[in-house]
C-alpha positions in Angstrom: 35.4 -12.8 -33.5 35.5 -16.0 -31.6 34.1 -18.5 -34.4 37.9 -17.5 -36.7 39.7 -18.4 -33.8 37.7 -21.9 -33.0 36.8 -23.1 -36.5 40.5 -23.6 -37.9 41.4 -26.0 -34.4 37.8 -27.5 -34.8 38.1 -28.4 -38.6 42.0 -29.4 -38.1 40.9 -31.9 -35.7 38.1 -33.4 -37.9 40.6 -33.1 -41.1 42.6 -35.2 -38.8 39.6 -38.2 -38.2 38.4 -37.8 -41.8 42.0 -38.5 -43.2 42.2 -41.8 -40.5 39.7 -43.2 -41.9 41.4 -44.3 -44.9 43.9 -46.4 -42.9 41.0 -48.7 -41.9 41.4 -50.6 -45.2 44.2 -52.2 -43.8 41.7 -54.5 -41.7 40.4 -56.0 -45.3 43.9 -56.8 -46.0 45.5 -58.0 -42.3 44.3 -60.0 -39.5 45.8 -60.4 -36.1 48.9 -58.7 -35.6 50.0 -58.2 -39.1 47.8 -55.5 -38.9 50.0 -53.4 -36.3 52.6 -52.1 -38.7 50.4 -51.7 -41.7 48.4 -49.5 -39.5 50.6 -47.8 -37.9 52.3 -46.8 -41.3 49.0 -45.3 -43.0 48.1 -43.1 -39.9 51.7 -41.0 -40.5 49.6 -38.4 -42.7 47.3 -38.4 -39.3 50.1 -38.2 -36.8 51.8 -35.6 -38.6 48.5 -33.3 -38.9 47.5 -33.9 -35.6 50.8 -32.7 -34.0 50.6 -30.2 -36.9 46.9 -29.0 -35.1 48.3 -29.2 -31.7 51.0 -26.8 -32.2 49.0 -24.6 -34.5 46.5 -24.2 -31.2 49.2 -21.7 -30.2 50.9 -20.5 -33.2 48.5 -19.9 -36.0 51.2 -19.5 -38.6 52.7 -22.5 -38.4 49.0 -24.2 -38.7 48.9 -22.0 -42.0 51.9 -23.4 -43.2 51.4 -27.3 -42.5 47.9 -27.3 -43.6 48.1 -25.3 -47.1 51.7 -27.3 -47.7 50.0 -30.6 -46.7 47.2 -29.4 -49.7 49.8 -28.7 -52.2 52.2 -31.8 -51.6 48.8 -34.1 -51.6 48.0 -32.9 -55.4 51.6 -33.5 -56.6 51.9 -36.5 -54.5 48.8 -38.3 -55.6 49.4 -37.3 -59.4 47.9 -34.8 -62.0 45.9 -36.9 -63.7 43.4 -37.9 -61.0 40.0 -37.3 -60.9 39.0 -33.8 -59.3 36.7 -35.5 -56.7 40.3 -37.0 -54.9 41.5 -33.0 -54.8 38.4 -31.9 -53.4 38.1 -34.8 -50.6 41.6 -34.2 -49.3 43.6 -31.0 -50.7 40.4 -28.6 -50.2 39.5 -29.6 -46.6 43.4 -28.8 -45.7 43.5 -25.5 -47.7 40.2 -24.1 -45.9 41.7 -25.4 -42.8 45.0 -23.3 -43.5 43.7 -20.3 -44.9 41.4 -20.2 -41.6 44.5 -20.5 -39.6 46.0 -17.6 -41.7 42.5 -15.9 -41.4 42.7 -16.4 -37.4 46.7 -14.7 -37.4 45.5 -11.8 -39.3 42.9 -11.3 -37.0 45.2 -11.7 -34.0 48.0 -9.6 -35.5 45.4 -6.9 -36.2 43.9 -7.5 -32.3 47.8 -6.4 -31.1 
């Protein structure tokens, strides 16, 4: 089926744009340059999962890995005692993203 090998790499790239949007608070904060670094610093998360998306194009494992890791390390990252909408805006887009990944191996393992 085509639309478990397209819909991980088109969700991962839209994960990728959702999550960069939260770096555009720097602008409320910074003018001029001093916005550069401050930028530069809260689009890591984005950088990271991009390249993460990119490789995962090929190799749907690895996309697996990143994406459901990325979901778990968010949670304990951002704390246990947040409010459930912050784990559903960011840790359940990544873990759909991964387990389609995972989804789109199976299917190419079972293809072989």
């Amino acid at each position: 089926m085509k639309i478990i090998y397209w819909l991980p790499r088109i969700l991962s790239i839209g994960f990728v744009l959702f999550l960069s949007l939260f770096a555009l608070d720097v602008f409320s904060e910074y003018s001029g340059w001093d916005i550069v670094l401050p930028l530069l610093i809260h689009l890591i998360p984005s950088f990271v999962l991009l390249a993460a998306a990119l490789i995962s194009w090929k190799y749907d494992l690895a996309g697996a890995a990143v994406f459901l890791g990325f979901a778990v390390f968010y949670v304990f990252m951002a704390g246990l005692n947040r409010p459930w909408s912050w784990y559903a805006a960011i840790s359940f887009p990544s873990a759909l993203v991964g387990i389609l990944f995972f989804l789109s191996w199976l299917q190419k393992k079972k293809e072989k």
